[in-house]
N, C-alpha and C positions, 0 to 999 in steps of 0.2 A: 373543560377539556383544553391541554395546553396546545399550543402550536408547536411546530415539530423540532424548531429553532428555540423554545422554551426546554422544551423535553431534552431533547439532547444536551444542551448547558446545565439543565440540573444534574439530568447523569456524569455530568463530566466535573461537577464539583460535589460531588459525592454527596447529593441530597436524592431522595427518592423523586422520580415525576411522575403524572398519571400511569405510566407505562413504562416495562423500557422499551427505550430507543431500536428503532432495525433501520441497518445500512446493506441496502441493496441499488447498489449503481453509483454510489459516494466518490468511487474513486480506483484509483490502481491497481486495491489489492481487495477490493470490496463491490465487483464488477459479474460480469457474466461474459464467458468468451460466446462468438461471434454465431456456431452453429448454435447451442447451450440457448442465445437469445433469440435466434430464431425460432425454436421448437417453443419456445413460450409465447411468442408472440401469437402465433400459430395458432397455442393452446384458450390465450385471453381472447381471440379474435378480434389482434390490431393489428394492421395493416400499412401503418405508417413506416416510410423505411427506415431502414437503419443506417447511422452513422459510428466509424470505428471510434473510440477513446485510445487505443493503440495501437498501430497495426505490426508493429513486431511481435508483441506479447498476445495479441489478435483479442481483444476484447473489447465490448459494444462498449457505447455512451448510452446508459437505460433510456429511454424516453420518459418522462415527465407523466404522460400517460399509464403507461406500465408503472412505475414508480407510485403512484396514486392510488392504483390498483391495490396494490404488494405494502401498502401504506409506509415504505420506504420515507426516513427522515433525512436524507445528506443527498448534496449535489455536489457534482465535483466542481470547483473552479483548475484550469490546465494552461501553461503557456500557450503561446501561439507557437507557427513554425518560423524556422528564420528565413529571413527575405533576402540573404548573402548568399544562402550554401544551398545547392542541390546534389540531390546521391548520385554519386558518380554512374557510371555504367556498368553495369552488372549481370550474370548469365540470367535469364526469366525469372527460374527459383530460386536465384539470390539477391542479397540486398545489403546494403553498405552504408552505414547507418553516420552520425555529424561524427562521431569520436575515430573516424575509420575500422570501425568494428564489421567483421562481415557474415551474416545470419544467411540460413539455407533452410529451404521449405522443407520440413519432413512430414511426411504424412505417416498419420497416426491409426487412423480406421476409415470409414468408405466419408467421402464429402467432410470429412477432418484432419487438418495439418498444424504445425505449428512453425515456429522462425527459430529455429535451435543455433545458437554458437557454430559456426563454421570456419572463423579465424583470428585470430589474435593479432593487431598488428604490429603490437610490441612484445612478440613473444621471443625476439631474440636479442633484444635491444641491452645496452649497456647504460651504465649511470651519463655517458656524454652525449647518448644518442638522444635525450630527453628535451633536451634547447630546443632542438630540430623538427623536430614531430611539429606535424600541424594540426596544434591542438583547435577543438571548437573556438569559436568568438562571444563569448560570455554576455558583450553588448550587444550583436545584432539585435537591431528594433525588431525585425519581426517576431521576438518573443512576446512584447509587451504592448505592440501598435495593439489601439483599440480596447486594449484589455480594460483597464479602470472604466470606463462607460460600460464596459458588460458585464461586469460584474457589479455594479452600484445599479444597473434595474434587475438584475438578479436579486442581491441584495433587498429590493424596494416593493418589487414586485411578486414575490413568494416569501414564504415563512419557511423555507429550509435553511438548516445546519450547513453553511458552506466552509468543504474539504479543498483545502488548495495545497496545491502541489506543482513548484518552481519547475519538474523535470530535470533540476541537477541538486542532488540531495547527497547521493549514496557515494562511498568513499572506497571499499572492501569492493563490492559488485563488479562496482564501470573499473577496477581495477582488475579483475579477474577476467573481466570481458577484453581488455586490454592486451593484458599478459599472456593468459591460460590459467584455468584455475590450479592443474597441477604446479604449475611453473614458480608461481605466485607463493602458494603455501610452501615451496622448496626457497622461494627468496626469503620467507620471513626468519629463516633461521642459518643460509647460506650467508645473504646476503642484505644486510639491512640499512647498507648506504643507501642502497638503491632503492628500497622500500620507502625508507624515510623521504626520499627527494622528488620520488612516483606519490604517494599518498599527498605532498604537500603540493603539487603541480594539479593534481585531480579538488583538493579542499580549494585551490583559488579560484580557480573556475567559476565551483558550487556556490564561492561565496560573492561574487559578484554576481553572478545569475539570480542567484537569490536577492539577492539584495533590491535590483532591480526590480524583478517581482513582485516584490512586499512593497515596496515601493508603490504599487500602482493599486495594487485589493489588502494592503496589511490592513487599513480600516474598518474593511467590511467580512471579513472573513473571521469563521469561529475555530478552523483546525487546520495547522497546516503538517502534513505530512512527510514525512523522512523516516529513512531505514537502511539498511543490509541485510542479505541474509547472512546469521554469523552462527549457527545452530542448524544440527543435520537430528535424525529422527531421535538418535539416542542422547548426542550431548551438541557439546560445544565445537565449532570447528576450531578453536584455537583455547588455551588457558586464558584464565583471566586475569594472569601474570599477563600473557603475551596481549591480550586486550588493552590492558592500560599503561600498556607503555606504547601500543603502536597507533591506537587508532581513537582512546576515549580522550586526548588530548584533542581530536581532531574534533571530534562527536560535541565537546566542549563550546569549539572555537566557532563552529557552523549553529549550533543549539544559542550562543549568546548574542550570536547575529540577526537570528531569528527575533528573539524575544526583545533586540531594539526598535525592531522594525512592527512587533502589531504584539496585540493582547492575547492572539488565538493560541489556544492549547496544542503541543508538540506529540505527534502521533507518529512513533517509531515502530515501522513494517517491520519483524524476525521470523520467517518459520522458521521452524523445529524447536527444539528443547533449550530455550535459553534463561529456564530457570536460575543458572549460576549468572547469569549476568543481571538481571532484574534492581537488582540495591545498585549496580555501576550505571545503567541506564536513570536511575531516578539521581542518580549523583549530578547527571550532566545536563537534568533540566528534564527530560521526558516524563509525560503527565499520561501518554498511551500508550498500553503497547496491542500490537494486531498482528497476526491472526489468530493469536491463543491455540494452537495447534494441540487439539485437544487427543490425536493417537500419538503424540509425543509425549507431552506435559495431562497426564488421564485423570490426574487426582487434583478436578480446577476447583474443590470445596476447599482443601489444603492451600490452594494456588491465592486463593480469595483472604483464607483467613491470616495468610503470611504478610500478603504486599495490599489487602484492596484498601485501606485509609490511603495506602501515599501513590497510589495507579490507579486507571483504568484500564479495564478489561476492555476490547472492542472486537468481536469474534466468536470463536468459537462449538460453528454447528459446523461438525466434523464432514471434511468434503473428500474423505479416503476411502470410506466405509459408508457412513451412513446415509447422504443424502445419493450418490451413484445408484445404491444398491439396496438400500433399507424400503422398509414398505413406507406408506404415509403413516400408516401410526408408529412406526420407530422413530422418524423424522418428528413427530410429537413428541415422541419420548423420550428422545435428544435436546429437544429446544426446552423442554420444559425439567428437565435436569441441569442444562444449564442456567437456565433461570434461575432455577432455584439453589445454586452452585454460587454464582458468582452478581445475582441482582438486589441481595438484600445490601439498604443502605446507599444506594446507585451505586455508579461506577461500573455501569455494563452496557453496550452497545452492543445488541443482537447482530451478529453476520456472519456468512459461511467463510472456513476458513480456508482464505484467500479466493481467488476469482471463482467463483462458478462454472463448472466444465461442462465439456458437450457432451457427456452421457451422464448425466443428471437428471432424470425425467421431468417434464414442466409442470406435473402435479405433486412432487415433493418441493418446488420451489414456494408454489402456494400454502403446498401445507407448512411448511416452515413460515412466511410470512402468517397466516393464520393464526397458529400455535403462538405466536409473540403475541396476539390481539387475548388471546382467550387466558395463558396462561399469565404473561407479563404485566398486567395490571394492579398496581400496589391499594394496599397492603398482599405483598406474596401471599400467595396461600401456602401453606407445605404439600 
């Protein structure tokens, strides 16, 4: 039986392992929001508390425990926070995050809220007003104090697949949060001095943040993680004209940074349908893509047999339809179509696509980690 730091690596260099791989709790887009982990815990009858993994996006950090349980292969490695900046002062249910971005509690249903976009600080700004803004500080130490020591007995002391993720990745997103998303998509074809000099102000950042990062875990770590979302349910949010001339140059320059800095394979987060970008993403070095959003992109046998030699699959048990609302045997019968969709030959890491929500029942969460034990074991059966 391999180890789950075995397993995962073979999946990720397209050879079959004993099983495929499942990521529950790996990381940012591979997690379980905050209510969603409690009612599991609940259900396992553990008791240890919890601690957030983000509190704007509001999702746990799995426990180690549960994780074992759920036979979960990936742990996330995460910056620390910076020891310069603290969030300024804010109304109770708002929150004013390093980039001056300002999130507002909206609740969603009884004992469930989320941090939704509530202001742009640069949504009126012009190409001069960019100098001025007071952007993050890319060095403050409290990203990285302590880190390499924690992740080197991470590293030493379990056999997981460690997911690391700098927390300055995204180029498109922390722009949109920025700006306004409307605002932004009206810049890229109004105005594209401004985009050009916004995009490259937001990649230096990323790239000394990063940089530092890998600096301290590129050794020890096997994925590290970057994304946008650039795809809505049906297609693309922009052409793939407008793609490579605005942003795959950037995608490039942060992707060849990365892979001076460590070995580990590049795991680019997209929901929705970004089938038409898939051969530009493998252009610029991306070896993953996540969350395979399977009520988008529905036909992942096609999906498998177009791109799975030059990608991995890392996702795709539907979180729209079937794990909310399906019985546990659909939730079988999901995991085990996609298995048999996209695991012949590796190249698939079982996960729900994207975080885990809080009306999710805690017994489809099982039966999905189950179904990976029963069905995923190679040689596939059909």
């Amino acid at each position: 039986m391999m180890t789950s730091r075995d397993r995962v690596m073979a999946a990720l260099n397209h050879r079959e392992p004993d099983r495929v791989p499942i990521d529950i709790g790996g990381g940012y887009s591979t997690s379980i929001s905050v209510e969603g982990y409690e009612r599991l815990k609940q259900y396992l009858g553990i008791t240890k508390p919890s601690e957030a993994l983000d509190d704007i996006f509001r999702i746990a950090r799995v426990d180690t425990e549960v994780m074992r349980r759920l036979g979960s292969d990936c742990f996330p490695v995460v910056c620390g926070s910076p020891s310069n900046w603290t969030p300024p002062p804010s109304a109770p249910d708002q929150f004013i995050d390093l980039w001056g971005v300002k999130w507002k509690r909206v609740q969603y249903s009884e004992g469930c809220y989320y941090m939704e976009l509530h202001e742009s600080p640069l949504a009126r700004a012009r190409l001069k007003d960019l100098d001025d803004y007071p952007w993050p500080d890319p060095s403050d130490p409290g990203f990285t104090d302590g880190l390499r020591e924690e992740v080197k007995t991470i590293y030493h002391e379990t056999d997981y697949a460690l997911m690391a993720d700098s927390g300055f990745k995204s180029i498109w997103e922390q722009a949109f949060f920025l700006r306004g998303y409307q605002q932004l998509l009206l810049d890229l074809v109004r105005n594209p001095d401004f985009v050009s000099a916004f995009f490259s102000k937001i990649l230096e950042i990323n790239l000394v943040a990063t940089a530092r990062f890998l600096d301290e875990v590129g050794h020890y770590i096997h994925v590290v993680r970057t994304g946008d979302d650039l795809a809505a349910q049906a297609d693309l949010i922009m052409s793939p004209a407008m793609y490579r001339r605005i942003l795959k140059p950037a995608y490039k320059r942060y992707i060849d940074l990365v892979r001076s800095k460590t070995k580990a394979k590049i795991f680019f987060h997209s929901c929705g349908n970004i089938t038409r970008l898939i051969d530009e993403l493998i252009d610029t070095g991306v070896d993953i893509i996540n969350p395979v959003q399977v009520s988008a992109i529905k036909d992942t046998a096609a999906l498998k047999a177009k791109f799975g030699e030059r990608i991995t699959f890392w996702g795709g048990i539907d979180t729209q339809h079937v794990l909310p609302r399906g019985s546990v045997d659909e939730v079988r019968s999901e995991v085990r179509q996609r298995i048999r969709d996209l695991g012949p030959g590796g190249g698939f890491v079982v996960a729900a696509v994207h975080n885990i929500q809080a009306d999710v029942p805690p017994q489809n969460i099982v039966a999905m980690a189950e179904a990976v034990q029963e069905f995923g074991a190679y040689p596939l059966k059909a």
